[in-house]
C-alpha positions as CSV (number, residue, x, y, z in Angstrom):
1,X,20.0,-142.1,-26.2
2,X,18.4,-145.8,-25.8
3,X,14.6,-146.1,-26.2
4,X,14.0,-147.1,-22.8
5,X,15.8,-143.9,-21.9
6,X,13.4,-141.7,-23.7
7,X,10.6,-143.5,-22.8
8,X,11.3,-143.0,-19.6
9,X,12.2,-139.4,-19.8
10,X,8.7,-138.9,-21.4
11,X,7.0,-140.7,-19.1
12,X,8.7,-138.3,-16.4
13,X,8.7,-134.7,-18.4
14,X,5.3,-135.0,-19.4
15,X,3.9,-134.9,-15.8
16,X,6.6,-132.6,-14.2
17,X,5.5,-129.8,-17.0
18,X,2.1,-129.9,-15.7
19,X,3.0,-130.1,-11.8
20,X,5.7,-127.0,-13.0
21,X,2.9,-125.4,-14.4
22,X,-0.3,-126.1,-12.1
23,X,2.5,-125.2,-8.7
24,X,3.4,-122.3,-10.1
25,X,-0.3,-121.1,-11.1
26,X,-1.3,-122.1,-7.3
27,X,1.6,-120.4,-6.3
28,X,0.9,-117.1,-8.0
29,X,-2.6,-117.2,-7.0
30,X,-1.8,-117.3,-3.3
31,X,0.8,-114.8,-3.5
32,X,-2.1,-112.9,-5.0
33,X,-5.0,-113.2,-2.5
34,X,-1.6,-111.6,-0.1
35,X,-1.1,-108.8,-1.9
36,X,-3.9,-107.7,-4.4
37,X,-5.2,-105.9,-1.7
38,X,-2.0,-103.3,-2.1
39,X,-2.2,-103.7,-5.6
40,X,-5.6,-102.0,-5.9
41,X,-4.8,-100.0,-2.9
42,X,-1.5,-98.3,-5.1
43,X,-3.4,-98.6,-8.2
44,X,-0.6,-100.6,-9.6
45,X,-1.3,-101.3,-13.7
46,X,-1.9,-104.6,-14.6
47,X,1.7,-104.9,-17.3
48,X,3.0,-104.2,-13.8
49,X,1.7,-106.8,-11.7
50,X,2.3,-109.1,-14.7
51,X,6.1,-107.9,-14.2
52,X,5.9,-108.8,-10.4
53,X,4.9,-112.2,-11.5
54,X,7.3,-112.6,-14.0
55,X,10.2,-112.0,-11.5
56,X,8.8,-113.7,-9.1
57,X,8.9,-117.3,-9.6
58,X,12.4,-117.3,-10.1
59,X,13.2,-116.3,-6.8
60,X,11.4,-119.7,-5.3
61,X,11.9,-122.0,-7.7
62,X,14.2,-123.7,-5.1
63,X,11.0,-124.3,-3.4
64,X,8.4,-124.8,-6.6
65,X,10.7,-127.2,-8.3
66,X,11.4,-129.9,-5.4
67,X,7.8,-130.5,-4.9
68,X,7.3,-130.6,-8.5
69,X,9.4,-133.1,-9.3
70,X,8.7,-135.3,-6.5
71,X,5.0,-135.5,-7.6
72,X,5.9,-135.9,-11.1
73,X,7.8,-138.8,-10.4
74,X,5.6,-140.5,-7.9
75,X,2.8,-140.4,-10.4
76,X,5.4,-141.6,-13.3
77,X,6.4,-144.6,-11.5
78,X,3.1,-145.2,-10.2
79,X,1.4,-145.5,-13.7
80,X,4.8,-147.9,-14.4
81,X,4.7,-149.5,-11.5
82,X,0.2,-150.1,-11.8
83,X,0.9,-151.3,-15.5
84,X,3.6,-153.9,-14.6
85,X,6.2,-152.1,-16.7
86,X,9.0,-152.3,-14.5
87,X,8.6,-155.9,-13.6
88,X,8.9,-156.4,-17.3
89,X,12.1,-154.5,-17.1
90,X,13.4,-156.1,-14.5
91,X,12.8,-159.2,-16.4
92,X,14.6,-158.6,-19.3
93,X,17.7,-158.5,-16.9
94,X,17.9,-154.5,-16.1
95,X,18.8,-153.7,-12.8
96,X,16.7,-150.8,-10.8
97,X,19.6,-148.1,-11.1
98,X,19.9,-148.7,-14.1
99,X,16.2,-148.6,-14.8
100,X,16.1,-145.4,-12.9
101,X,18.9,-143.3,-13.9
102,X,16.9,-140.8,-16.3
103,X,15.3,-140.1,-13.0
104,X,18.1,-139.5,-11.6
105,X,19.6,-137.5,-14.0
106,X,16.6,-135.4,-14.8
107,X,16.9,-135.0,-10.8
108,X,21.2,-133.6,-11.3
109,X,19.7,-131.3,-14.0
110,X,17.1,-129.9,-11.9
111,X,19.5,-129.4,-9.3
112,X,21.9,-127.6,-11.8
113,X,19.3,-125.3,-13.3
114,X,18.3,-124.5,-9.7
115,X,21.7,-123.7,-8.3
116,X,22.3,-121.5,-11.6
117,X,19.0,-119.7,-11.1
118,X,19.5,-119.4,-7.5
119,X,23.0,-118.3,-7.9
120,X,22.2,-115.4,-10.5
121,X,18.2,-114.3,-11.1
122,X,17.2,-115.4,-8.1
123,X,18.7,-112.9,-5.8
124,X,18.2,-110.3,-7.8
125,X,14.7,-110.9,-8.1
126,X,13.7,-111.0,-4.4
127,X,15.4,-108.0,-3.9
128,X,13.7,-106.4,-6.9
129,X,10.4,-108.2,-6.0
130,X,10.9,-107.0,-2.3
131,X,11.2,-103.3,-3.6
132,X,8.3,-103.3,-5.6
133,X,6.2,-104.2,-3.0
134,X,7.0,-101.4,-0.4
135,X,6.9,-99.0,-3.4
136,X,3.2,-100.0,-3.7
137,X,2.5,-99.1,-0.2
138,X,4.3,-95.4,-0.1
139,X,4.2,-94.3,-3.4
140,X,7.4,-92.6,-2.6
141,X,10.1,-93.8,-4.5
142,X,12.7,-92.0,-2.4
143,X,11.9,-93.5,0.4
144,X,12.4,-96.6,-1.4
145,X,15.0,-96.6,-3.4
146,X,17.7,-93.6,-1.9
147,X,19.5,-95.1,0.7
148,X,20.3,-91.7,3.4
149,X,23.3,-91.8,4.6
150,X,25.1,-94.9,3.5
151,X,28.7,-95.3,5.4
152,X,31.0,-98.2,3.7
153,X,34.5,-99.3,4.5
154,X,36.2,-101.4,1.9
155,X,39.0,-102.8,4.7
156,X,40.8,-104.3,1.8
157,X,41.4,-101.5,-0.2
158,X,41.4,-99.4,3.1
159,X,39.1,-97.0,2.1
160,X,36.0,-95.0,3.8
161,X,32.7,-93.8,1.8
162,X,30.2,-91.8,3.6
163,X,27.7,-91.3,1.3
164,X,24.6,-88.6,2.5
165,X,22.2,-90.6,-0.5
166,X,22.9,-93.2,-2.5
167,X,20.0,-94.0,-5.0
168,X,19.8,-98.0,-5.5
169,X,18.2,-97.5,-9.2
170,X,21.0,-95.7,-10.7
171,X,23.6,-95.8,-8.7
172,X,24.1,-92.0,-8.2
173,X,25.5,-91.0,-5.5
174,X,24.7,-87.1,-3.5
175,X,27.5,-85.4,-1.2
176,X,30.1,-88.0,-1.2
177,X,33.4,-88.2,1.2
178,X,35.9,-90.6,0.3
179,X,38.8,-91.4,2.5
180,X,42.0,-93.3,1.4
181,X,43.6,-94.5,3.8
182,X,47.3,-96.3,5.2
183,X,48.1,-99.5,6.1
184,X,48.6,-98.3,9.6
185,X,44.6,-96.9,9.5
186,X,46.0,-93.1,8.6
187,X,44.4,-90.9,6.4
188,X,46.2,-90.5,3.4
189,X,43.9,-88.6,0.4
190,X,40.6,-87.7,1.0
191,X,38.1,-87.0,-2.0
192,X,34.9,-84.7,-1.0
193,X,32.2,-84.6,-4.1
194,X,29.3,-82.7,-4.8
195,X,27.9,-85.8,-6.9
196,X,29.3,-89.2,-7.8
197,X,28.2,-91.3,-10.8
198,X,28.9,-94.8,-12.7
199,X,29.6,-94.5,-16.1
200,X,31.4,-96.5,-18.6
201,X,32.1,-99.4,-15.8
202,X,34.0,-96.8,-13.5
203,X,33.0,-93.9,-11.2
204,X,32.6,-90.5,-12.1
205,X,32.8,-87.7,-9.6
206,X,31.7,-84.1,-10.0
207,X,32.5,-80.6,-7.8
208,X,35.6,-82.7,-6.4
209,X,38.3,-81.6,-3.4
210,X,41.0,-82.8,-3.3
211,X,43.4,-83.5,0.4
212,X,46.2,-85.0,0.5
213,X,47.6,-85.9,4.0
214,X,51.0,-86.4,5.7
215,X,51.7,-89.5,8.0
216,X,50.7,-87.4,10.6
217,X,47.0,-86.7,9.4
218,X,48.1,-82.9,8.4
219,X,47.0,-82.0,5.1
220,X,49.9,-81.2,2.9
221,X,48.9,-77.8,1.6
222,X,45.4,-76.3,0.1
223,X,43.1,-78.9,-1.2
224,X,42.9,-78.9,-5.1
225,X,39.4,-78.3,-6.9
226,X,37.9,-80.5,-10.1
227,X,34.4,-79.9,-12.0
228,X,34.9,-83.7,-12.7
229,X,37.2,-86.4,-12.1
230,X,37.4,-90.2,-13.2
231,X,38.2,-92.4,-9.8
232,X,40.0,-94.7,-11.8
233,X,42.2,-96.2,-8.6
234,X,39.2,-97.5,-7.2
235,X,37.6,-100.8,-7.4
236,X,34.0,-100.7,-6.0
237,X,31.3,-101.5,-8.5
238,X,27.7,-100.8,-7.5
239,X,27.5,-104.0,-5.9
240,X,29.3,-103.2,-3.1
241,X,27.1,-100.4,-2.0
242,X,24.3,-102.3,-2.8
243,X,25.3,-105.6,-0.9
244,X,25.5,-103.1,2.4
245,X,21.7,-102.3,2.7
246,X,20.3,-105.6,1.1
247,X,19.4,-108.6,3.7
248,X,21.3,-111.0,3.8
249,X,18.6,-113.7,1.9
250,X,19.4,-111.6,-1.1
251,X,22.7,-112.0,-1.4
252,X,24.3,-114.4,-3.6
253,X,26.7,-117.0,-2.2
254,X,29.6,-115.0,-4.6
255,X,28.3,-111.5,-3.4
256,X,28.4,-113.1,0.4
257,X,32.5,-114.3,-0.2
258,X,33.0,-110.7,-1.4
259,X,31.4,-108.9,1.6
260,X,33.2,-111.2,3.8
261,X,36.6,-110.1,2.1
262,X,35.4,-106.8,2.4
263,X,34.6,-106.7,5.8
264,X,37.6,-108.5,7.7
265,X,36.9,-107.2,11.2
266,X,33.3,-108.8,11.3
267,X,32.3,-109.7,14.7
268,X,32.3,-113.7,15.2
269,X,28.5,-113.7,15.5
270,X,28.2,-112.0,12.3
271,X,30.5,-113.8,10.3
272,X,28.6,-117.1,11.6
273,X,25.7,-116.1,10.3
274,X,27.4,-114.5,7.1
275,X,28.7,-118.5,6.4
276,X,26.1,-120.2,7.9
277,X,23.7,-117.9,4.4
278,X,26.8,-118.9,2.5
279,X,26.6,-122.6,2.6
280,X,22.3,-122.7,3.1
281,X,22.4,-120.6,-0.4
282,X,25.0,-123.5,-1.7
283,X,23.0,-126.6,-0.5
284,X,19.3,-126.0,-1.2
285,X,19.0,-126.6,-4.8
286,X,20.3,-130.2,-3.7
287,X,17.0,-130.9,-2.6
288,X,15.9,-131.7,-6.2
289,X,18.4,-134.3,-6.7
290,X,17.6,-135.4,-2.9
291,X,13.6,-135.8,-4.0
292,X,14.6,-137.7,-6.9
293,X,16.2,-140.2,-4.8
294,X,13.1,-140.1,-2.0
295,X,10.3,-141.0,-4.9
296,X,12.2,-143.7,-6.8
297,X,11.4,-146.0,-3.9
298,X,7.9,-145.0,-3.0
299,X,7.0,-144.6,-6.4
300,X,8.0,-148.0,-7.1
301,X,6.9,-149.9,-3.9
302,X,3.5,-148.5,-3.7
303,X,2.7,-148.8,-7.2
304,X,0.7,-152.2,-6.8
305,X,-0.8,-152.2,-3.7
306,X,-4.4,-150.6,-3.5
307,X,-4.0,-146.8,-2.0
308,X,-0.6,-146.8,-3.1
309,X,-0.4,-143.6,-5.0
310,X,-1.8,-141.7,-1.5
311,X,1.1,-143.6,0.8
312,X,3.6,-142.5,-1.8
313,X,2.5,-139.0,-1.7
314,X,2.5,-139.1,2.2
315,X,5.4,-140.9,3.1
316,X,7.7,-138.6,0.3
317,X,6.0,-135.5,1.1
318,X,6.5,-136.4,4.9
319,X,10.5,-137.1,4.4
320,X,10.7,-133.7,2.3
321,X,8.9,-131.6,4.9
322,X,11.4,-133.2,7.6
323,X,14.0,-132.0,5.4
324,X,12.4,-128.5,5.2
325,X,12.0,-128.1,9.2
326,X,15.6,-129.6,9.5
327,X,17.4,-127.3,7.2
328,X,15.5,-124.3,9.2
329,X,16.3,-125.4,12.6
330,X,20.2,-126.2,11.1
331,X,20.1,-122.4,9.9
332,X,18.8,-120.9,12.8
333,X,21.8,-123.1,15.1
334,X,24.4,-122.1,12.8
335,X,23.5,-118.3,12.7
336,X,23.6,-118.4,17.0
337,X,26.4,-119.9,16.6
338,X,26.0,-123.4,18.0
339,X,26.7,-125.7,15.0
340,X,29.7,-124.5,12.9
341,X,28.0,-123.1,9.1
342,X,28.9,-126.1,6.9
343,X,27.6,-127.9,9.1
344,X,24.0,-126.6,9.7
345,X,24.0,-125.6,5.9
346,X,24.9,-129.1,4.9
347,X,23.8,-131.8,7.4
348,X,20.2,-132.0,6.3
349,X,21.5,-132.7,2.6
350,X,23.8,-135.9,4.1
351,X,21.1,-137.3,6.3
352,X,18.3,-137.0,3.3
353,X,20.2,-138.2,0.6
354,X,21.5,-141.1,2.7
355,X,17.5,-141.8,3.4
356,X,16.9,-142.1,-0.2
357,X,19.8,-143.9,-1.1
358,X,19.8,-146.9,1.6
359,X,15.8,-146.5,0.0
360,X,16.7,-146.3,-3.7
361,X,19.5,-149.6,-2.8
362,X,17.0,-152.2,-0.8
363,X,14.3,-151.4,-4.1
364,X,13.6,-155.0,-5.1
């Protein structure tokens, strides 16, 4: 790595720690004034509200991050831009992208990270984060975490669950049936269980009958009796179950292909909005790398004039909120229906960073 590359990067990473840091803090704090009322309502322990916190943040860093690094590099380029710096780089014969592309590549990373987190933790902990919070205002975990009944229909392996409780914590299941059926929709073996359990990456069930069934639906003799049985010719995980009572905004984009394939007969309207999450989930972490391009030019432009820092601010702020109310309006089409998902999950994306790059290009 070139010095100017690390002086750059410092001059970047120094002041996007800190906005990190101080959004995150504000953040937490506003959360706070929200819910501490619940907290001390539920006499929730402190190591637990800490916990809350913890999990938290991941599960809107897609929002924490953008503004984060917008402001961080504003302020970097602006304390370039006030002490002349980039003139002088300009003068020694670099060109602007090539000045700026630490910026921009700090910007792809951010993106990455993002799209990883977003992709893995972050469902999980809104989901988890979600829980929590209705657990402080019962007090019943039942009622929080045992799902009564739960009916699921895998139509690719064409089988039927109905479950009578499913508990969302451990995964163990009360008074399950379990219907295998024919390509032609016929009942072909039919599993009723007093208990059903994951163990060892497969499912477990206990008190088990057993029914097998002709091609005309008529059971084929008595039905056969187990104290426990491994279901080893099934493929659910806990996942699948678990992916039928979460919202949708907790769903990964890889856990929202699988209910798709899962569900084949959706209705159109639900498979629209099912795509529409899909590719909203797929194209928000863009945003950083979109930012990146949006404060190159302000940063630089305003840098010298008196008041430049606060048009900067506004004028990047004010593209990044359009952005914002554009991606929600592009959601809410695609879920109705109007504008086909890729589209209303990826058109804000093209029209922003085409802004920043016809910006980012006319930077003298």
């Amino acid at each position: 790595m070139k010095i100017l590359d690390r002086y750059l990067l410092r001059a970047l990473l120094v002041p996007l720690s800190y906005c990190l840091a101080g959004f995150i803090m504000l953040y937490i704090v506003f959360d706070l004034f929200t819910n501490l009322p619940d907290f001390i309502e539920g006499k929730t322990p402190l190591a637990d509200v800490f916990l809350f916190y913890l999990i938290l943040v991941p599960r809107d860093l897609w929002i924490i991050a953008p503004i984060s690094l917008l402001l961080a590099i504003l302020y970097a380029l602006w304390q370039l831009a006030r002490a002349n710096e980039i003139i002088a780089m300009r003068a020694c014969g670099l060109s602007a992208p090539r000045i700026m592309r630490p910026i921009m590549l700090v910007g792809l990373l951010a993106t990455l990270t993002v799209g990883t987190i977003n992709e893995t933790l972050g469902p999980w902990a809104g989901y988890w984060t979600e829980q929590f919070l209705k657990l402080q205002h019962t007090k019943n975990a039942p009622s929080v975490y045992v799902v009564s009944p739960l009916a699921f229909k895998n139509e690719v392996g064409r089988r039927v669950w109905y479950i009578r409780e499913f508990d969302k914590r451990t995964f163990e299941m009360r008074d399950v049936t379990l219907v295998q059926q024919r390509p032609d929709g016929s009942d072909d073996i039919k599993y009723q269980a007093a208990r059903g359990a994951w163990l060892d990456g497969r499912w477990w069930f206990s008190e088990v009958a057993l029914q097998v069934y002709d091609e005309q639906s008529q059971p084929r003799g008595a039905a056969t009796f187990t104290l426990q049985r491994e279901m080893s010719e099934i493929n659910e995980k806990p996942e699948s179950f678990l992916n039928e009572v979460k919202p949708p905004e907790y769903l990964s984009s890889l856990e929202i292909l699988t209910y798709i394939d899962t569900h084949r007969q959706l209705s159109r309207d639900s498979l629209a909005k099912c795509l529409t999450n899909f590719h909203n989930r797929l194209s928000m972490p863009w945003i950083c790398l979109i930012v990146a391009f949006i404060g190159i030019p302000f940063g630089v432009k305003t840098g010298n004039r008196r008041g430049g820092a606060l048009l900067a601010i506004v004028g990047a702020l004010g593209l990044v909120f359009g952005f914002y109310v554009l991606a929600n309006i592009g959601v809410a089409l695609g879920k109705q229906g109007l504008v086909l998902p890729w589209l209303a999950g990826w058109l804000p994306n093209f029209i922003f960073l085409g802004i920043g790059i016809t910006l980012t290009a006319r930077m003298r």
